[in-house]
N, C-alpha and C positions, 0 to 999 in steps of 0.2 A: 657230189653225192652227200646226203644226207639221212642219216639215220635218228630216230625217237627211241633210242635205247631206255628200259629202265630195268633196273634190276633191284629186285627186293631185297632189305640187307638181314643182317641173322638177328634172332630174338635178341643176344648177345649187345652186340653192335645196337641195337635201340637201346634197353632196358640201358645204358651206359650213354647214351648221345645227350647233348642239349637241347636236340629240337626231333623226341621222339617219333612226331609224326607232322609233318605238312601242317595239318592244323595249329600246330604248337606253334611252327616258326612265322605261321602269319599272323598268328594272337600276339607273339610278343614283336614281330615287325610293327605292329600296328600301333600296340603301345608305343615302342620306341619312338613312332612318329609324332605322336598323337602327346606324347606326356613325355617327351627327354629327360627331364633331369630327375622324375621321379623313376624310369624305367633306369637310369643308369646309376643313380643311387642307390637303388636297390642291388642290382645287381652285384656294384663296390662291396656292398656289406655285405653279399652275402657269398664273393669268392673270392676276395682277398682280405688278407690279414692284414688290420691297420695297428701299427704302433697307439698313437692318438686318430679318434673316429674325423673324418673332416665335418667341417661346419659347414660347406659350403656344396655342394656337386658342380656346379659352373660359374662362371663369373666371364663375363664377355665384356670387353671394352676394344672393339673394334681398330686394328686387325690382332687384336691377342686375344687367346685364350688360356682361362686357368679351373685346368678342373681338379676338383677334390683338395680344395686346401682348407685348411693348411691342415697336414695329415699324409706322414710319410708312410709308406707301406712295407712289411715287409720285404716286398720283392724289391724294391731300390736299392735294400742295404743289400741282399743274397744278390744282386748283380754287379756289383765294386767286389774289386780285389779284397780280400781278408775281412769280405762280410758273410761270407758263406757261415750258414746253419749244420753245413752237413758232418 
């Protein structure tokens, strides 16, 4: 059995989502494929708190990867014991 549920969500639940409308999440899927390290550099800056900004967004030297460095984030230190903010 198979159902095509959809249900509408509340003004609420949009005006507060990332990907207000269908349109939105395929403009920035699309980005994302299309241009990576500029869609997820952007991104970096504009939802996380960076101690120093990185210089870099990716650095690929096959099989590693290193993104956002060098540039420790807030949230690295608020997830170790006795770094918490709160």
């Amino acid at each position: 059995m198979s159902r095509d549920l959809k249900c509408k969500p509340s003004a609420s639940f949009v005006k507060h989502s990332v990907f207000p409308s269908f349109a939105k999440y395929k403009s920035m899927h699309r980005e994302s494929v299309q241009h990576p390290k500029k869609f997820w550099g952007r991104l970096a800056k504009e939802e996380l708190t960076w101690f120093t900004e990185p210089k870099r967004v990716l650095e690929w030297k096959e099989p590693f990867s290193k993104w956002f460095g060098p540039g420790p984030t807030s949230a690295k230190r608020a997830a170790t014991p006795g770094g918490n903010y709160f």
